[in-house]
PQR file of N, CA, C, O and H, with PARSE charges and radii, in Angstrom:
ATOM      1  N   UNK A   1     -22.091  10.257 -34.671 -0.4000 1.5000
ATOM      2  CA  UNK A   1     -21.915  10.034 -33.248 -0.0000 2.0000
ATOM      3  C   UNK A   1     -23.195  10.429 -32.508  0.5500 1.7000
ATOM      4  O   UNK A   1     -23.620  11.583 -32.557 -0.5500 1.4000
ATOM      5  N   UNK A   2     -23.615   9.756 -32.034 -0.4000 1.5000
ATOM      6  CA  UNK A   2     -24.791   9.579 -30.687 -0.0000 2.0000
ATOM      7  C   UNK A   2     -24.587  10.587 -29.564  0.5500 1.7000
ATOM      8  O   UNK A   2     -23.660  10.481 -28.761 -0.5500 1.4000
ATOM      9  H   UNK A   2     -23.270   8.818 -31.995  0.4000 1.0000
ATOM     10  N   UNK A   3     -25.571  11.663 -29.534 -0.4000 1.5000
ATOM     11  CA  UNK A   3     -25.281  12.982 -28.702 -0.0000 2.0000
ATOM     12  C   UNK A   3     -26.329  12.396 -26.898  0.5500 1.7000
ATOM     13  O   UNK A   3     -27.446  11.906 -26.730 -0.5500 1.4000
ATOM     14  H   UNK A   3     -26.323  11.749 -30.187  0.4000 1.0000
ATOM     15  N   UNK A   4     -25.472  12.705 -26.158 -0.4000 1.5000
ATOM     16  CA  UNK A   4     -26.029  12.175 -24.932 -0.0000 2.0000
ATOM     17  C   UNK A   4     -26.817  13.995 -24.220  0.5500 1.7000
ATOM     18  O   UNK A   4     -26.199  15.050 -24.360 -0.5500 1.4000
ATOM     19  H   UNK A   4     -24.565  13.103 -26.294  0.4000 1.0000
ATOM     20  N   UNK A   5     -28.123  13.912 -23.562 -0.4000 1.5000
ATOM     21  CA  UNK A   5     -28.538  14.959 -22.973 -0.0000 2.0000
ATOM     22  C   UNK A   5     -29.023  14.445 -22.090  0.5500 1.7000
ATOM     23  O   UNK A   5     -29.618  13.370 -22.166 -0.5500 1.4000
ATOM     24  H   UNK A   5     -28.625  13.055 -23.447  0.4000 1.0000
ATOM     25  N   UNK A   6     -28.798  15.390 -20.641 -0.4000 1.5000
ATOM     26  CA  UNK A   6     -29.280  15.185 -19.584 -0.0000 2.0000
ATOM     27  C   UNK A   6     -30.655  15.062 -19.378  0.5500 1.7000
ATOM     28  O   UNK A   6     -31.490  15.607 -20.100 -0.5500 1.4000
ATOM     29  H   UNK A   6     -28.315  16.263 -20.580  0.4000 1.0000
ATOM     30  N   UNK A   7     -30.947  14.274 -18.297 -0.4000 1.5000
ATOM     31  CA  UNK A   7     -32.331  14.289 -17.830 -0.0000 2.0000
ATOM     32  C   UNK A   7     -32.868  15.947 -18.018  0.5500 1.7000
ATOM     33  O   UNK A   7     -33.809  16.378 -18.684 -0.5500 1.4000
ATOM     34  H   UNK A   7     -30.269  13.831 -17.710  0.4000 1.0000
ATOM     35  N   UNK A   8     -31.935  16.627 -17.208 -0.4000 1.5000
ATOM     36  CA  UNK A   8     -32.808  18.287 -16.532 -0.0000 2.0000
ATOM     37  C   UNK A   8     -32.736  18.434 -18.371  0.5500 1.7000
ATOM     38  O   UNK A   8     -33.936  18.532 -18.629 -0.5500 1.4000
ATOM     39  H   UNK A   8     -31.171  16.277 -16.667  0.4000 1.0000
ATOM     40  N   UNK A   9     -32.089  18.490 -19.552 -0.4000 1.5000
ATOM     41  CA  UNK A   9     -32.049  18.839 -20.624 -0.0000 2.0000
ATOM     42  C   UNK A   9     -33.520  18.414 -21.056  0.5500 1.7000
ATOM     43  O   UNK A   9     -34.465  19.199 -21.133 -0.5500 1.4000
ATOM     44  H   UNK A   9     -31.114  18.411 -19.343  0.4000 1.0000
ATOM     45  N   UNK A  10     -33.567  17.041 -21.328 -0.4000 1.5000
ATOM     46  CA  UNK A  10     -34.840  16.053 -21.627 -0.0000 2.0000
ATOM     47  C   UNK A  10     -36.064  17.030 -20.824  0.5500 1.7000
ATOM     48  O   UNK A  10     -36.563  17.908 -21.528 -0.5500 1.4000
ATOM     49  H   UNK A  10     -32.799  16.404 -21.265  0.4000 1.0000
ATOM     50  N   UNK A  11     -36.454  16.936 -19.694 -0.4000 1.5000
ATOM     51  CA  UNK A  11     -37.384  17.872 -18.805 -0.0000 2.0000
ATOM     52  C   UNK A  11     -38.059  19.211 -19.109  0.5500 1.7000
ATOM     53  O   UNK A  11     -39.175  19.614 -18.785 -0.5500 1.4000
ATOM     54  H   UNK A  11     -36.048  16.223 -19.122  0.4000 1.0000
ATOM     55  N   UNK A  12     -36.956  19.871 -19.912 -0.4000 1.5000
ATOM     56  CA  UNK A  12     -37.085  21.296 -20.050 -0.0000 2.0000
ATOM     57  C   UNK A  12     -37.693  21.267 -21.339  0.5500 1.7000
ATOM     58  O   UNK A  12     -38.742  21.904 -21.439 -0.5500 1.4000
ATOM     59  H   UNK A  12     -36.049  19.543 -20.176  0.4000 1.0000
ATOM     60  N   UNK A  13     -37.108  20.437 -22.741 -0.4000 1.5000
ATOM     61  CA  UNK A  13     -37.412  20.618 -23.821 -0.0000 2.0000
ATOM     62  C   UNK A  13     -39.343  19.742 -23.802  0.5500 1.7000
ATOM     63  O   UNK A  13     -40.308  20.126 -24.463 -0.5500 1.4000
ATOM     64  H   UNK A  13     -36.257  19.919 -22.660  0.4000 1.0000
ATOM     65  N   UNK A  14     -39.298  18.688 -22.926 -0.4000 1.5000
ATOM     66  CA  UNK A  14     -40.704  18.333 -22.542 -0.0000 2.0000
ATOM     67  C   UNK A  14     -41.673  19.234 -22.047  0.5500 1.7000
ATOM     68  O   UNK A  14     -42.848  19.171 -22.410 -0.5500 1.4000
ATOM     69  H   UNK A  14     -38.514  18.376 -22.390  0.4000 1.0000
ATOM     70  N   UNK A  15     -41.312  19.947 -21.356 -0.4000 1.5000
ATOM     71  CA  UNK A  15     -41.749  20.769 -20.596 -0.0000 2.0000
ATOM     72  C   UNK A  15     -42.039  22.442 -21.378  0.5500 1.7000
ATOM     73  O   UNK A  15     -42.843  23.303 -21.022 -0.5500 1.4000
ATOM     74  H   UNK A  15     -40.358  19.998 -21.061  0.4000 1.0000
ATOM     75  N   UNK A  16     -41.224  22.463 -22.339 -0.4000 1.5000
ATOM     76  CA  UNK A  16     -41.862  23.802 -23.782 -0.0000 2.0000
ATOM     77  C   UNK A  16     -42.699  23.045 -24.416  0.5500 1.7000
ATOM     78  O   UNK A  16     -43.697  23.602 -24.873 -0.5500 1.4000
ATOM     79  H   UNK A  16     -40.571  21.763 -22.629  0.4000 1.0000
ATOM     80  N   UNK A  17     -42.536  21.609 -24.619 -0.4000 1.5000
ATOM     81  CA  UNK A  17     -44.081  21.562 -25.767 -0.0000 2.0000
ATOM     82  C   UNK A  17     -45.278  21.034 -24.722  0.5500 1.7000
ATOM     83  O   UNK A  17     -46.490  20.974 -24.927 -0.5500 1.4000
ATOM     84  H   UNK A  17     -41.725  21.156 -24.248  0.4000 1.0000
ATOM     85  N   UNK A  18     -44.699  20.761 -23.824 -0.4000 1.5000
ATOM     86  CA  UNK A  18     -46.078  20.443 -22.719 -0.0000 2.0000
ATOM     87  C   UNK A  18     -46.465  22.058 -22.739  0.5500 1.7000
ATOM     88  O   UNK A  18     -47.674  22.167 -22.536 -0.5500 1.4000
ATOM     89  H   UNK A  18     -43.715  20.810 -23.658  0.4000 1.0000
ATOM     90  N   UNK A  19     -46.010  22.968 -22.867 -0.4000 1.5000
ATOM     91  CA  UNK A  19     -46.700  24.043 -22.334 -0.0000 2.0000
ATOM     92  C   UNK A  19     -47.131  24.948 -23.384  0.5500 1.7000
ATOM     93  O   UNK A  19     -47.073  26.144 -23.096 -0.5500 1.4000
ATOM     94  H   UNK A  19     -45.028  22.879 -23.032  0.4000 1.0000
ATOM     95  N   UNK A  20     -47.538  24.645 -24.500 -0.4000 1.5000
ATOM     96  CA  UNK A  20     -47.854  24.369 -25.862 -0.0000 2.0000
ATOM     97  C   UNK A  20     -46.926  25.191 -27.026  0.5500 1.7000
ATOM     98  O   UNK A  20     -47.354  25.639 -28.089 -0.5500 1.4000
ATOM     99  H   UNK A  20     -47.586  23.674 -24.734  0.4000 1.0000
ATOM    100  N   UNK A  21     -45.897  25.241 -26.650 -0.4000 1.5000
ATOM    101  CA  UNK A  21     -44.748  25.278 -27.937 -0.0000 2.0000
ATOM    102  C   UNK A  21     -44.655  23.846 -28.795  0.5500 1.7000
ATOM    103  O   UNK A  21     -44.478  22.738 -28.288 -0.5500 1.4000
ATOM    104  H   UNK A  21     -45.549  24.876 -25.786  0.4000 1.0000
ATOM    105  N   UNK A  22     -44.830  24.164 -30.346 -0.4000 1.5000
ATOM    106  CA  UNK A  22     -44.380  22.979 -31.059 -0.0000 2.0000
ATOM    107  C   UNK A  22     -43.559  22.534 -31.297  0.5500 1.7000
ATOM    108  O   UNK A  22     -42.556  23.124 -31.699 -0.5500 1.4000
ATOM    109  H   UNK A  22     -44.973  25.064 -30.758  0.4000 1.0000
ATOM    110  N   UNK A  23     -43.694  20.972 -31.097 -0.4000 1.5000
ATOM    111  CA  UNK A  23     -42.155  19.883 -31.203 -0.0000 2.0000
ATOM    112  C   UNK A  23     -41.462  20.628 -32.088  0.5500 1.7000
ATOM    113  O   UNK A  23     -40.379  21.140 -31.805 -0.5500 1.4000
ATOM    114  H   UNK A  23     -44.509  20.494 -30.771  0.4000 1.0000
ATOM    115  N   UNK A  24     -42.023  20.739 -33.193 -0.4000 1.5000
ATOM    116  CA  UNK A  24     -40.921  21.373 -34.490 -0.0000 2.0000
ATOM    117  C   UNK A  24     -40.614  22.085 -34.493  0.5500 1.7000
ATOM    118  O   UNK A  24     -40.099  22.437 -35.555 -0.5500 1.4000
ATOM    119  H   UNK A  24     -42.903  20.323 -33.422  0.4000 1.0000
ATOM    120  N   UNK A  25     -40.599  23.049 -33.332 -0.4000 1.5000
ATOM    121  CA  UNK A  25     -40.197  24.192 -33.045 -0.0000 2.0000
ATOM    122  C   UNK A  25     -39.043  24.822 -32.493  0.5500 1.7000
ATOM    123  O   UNK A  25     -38.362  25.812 -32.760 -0.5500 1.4000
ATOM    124  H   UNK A  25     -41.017  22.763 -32.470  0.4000 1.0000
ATOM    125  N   UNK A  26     -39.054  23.650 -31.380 -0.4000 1.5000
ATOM    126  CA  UNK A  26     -38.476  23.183 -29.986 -0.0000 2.0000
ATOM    127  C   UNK A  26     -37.286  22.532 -30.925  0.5500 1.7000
ATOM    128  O   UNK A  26     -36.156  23.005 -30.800 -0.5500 1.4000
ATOM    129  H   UNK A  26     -39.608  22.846 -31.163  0.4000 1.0000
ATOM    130  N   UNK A  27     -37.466  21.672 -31.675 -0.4000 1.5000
ATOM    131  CA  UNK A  27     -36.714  20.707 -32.108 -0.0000 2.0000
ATOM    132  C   UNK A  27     -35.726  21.968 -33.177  0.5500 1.7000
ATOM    133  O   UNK A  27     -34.529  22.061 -32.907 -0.5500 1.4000
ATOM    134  H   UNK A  27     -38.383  21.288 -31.776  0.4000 1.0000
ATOM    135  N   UNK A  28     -36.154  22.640 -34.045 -0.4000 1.5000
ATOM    136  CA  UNK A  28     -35.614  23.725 -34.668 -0.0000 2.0000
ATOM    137  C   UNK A  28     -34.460  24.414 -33.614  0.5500 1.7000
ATOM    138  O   UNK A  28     -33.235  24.507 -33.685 -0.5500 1.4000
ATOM    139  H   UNK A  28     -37.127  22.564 -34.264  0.4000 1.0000
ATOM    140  N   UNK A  29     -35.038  24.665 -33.030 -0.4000 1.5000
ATOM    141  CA  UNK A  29     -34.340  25.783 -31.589 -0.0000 2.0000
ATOM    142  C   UNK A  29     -33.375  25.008 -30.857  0.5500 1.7000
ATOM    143  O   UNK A  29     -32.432  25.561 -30.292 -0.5500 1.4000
ATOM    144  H   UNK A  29     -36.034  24.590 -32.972  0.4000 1.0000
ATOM    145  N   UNK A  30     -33.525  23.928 -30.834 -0.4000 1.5000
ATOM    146  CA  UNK A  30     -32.187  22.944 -30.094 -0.0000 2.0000
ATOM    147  C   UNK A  30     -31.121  22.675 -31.223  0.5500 1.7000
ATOM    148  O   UNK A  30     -29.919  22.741 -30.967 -0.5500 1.4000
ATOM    149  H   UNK A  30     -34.291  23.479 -31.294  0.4000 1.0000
ATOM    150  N   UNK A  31     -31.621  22.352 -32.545 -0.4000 1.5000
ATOM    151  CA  UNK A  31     -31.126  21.455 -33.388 -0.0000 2.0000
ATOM    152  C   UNK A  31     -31.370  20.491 -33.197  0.5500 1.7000
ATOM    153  O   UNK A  31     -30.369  19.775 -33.238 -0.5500 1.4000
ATOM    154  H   UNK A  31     -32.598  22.298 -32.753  0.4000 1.0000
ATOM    155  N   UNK A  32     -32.704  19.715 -32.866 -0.4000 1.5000
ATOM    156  CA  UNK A  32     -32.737  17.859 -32.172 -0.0000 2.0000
ATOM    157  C   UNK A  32     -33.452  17.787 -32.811  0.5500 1.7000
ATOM    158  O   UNK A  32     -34.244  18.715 -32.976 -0.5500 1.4000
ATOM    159  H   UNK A  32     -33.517  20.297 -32.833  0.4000 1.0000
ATOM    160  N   UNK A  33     -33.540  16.349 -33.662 -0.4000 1.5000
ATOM    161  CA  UNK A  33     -34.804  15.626 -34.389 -0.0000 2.0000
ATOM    162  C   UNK A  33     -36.194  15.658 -33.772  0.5500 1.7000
ATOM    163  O   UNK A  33     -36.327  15.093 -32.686 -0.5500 1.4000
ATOM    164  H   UNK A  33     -32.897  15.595 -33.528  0.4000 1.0000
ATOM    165  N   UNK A  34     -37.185  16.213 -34.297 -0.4000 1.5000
ATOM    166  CA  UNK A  34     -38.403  15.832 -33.412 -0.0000 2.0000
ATOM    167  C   UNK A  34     -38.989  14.515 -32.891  0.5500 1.7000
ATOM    168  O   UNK A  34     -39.929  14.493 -32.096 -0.5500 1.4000
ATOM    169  H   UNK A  34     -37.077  16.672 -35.179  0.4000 1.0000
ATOM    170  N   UNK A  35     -38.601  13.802 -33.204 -0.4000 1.5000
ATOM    171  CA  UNK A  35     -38.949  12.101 -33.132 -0.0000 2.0000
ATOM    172  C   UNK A  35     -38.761  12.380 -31.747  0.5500 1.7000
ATOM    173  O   UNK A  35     -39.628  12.239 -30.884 -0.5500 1.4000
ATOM    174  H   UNK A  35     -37.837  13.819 -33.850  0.4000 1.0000
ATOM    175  N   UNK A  36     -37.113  12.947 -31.494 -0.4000 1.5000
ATOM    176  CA  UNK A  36     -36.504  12.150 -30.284 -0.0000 2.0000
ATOM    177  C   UNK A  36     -37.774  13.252 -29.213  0.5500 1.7000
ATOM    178  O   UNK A  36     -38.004  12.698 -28.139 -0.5500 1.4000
ATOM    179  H   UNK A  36     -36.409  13.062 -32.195  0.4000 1.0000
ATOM    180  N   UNK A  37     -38.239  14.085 -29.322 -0.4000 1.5000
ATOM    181  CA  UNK A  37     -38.895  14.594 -28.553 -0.0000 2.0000
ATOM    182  C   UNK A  37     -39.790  14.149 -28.120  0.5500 1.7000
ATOM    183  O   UNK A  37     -39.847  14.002 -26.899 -0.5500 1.4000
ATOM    184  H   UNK A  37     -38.052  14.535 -30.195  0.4000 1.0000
ATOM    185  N   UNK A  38     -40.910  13.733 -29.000 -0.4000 1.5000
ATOM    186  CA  UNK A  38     -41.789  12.589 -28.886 -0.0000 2.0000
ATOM    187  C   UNK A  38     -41.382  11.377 -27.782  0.5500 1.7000
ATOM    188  O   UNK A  38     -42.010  11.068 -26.770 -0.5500 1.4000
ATOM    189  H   UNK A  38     -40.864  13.853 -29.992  0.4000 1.0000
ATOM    190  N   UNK A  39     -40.444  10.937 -28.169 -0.4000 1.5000
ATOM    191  CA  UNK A  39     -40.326   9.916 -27.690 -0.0000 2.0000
ATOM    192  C   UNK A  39     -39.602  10.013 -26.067  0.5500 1.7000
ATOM    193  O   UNK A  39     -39.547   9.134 -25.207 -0.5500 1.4000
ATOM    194  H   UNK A  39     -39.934  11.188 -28.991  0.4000 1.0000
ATOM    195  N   UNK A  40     -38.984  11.722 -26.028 -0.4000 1.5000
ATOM    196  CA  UNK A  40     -38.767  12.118 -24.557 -0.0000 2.0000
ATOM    197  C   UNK A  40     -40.150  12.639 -23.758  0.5500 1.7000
ATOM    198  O   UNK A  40     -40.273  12.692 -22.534 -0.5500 1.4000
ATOM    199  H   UNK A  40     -39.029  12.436 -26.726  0.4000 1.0000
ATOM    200  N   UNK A  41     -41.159  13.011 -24.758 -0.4000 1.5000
ATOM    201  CA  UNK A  41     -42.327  13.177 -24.101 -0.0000 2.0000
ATOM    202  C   UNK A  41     -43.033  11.749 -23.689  0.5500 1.7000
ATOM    203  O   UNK A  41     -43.375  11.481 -22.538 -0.5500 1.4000
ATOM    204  H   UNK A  41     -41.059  12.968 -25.752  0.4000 1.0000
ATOM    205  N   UNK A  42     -43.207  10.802 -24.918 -0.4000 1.5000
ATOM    206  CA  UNK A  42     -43.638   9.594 -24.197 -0.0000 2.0000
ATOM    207  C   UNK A  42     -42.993   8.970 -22.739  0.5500 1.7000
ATOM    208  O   UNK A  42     -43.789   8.338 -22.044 -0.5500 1.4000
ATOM    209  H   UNK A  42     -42.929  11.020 -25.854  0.4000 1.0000
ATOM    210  N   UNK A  43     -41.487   9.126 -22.206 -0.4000 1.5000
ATOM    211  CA  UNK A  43     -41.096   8.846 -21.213 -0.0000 2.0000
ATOM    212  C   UNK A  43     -41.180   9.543 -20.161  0.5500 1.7000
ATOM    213  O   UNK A  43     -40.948   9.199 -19.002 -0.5500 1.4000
ATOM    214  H   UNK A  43     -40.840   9.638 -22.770  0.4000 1.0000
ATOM    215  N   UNK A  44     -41.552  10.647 -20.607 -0.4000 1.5000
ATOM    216  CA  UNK A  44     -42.015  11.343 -19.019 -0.0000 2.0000
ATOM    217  C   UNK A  44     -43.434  11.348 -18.908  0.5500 1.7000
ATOM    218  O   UNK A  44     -43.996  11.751 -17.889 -0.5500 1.4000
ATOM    219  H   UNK A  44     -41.740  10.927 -21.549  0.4000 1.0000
ATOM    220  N   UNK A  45     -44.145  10.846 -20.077 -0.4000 1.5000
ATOM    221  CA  UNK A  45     -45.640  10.811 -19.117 -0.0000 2.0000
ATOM    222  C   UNK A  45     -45.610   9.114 -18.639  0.5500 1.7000
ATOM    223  O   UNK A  45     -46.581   8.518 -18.172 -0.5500 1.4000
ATOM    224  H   UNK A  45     -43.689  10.518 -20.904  0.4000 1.0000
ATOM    225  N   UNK A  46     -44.490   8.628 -18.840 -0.4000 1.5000
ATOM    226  CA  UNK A  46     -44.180   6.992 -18.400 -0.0000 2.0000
ATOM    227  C   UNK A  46     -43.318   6.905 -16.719  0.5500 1.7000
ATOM    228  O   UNK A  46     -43.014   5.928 -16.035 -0.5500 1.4000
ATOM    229  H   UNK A  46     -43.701   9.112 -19.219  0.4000 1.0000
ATOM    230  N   UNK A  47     -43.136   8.315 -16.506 -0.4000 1.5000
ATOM    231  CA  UNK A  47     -42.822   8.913 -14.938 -0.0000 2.0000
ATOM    232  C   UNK A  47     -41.166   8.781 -15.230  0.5500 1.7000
ATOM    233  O   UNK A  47     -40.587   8.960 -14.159 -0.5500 1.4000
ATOM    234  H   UNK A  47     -43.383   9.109 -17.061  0.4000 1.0000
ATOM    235  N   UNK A  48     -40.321   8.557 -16.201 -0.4000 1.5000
ATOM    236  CA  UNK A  48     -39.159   8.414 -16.335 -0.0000 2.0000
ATOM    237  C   UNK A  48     -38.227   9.807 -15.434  0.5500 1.7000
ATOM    238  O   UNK A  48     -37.383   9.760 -14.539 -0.5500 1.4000
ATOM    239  H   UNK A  48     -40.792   8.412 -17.071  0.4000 1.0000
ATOM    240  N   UNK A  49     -38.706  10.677 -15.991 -0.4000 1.5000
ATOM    241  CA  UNK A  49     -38.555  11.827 -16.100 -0.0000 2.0000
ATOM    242  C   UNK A  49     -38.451  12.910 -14.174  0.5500 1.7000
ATOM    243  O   UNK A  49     -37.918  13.963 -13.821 -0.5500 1.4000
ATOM    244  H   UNK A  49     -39.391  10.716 -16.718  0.4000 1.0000
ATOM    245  N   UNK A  50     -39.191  11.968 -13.565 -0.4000 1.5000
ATOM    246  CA  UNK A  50     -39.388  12.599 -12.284 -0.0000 2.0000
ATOM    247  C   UNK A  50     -38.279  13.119 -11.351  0.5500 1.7000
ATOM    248  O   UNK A  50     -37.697  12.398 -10.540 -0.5500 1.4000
ATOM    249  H   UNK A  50     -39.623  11.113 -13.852  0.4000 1.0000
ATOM    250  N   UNK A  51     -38.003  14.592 -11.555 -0.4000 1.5000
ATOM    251  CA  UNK A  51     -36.825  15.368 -10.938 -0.0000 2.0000
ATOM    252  C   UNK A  51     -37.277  16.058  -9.561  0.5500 1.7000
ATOM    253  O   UNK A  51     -38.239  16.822  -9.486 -0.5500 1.4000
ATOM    254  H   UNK A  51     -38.475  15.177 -12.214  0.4000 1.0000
ATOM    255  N   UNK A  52     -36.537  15.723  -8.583 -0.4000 1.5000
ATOM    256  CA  UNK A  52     -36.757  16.147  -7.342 -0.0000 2.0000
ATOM    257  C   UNK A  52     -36.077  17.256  -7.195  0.5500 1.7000
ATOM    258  O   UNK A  52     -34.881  17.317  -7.478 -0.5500 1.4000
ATOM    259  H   UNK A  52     -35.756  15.102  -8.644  0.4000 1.0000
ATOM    260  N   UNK A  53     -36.763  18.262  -6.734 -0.4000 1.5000
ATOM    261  CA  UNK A  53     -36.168  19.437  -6.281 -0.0000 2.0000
ATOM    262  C   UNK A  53     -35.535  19.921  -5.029  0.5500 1.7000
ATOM    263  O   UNK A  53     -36.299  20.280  -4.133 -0.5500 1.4000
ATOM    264  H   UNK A  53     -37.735  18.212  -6.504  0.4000 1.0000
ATOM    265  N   UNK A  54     -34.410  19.976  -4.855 -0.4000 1.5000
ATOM    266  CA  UNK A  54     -33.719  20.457  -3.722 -0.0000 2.0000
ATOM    267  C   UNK A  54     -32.188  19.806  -3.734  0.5500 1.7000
ATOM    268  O   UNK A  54     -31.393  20.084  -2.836 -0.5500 1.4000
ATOM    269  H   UNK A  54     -33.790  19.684  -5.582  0.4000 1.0000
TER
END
């Protein structure tokens, strides 16, 4: 079964290896495939990702 995570979820785990924690790390610590990280990092530098605050 296909696990659904929120945007703010997606954001945060982008946002540890943007800030130089490793995917495989990140991905260890969630339980999430690293691929899918990658490929949540490719969409937020694609502006997917853009959370407004307030």
């Amino acid at each position: 079964m296909k696990r659904k995570y929120s945007v703010e979820f997606k954001y945060e785990v982008v946002k540890m290896v943007l800030e130089s924690k490793k995917p495989s790390d990140v991905a260890r610590q969630y339980k999430i495939n690293s691929r899918i990280i990658y490929r949540w990092i490719r969409e937020y530098k694609q502006g997917k990702y853009n959370l407004t605050v307030g």
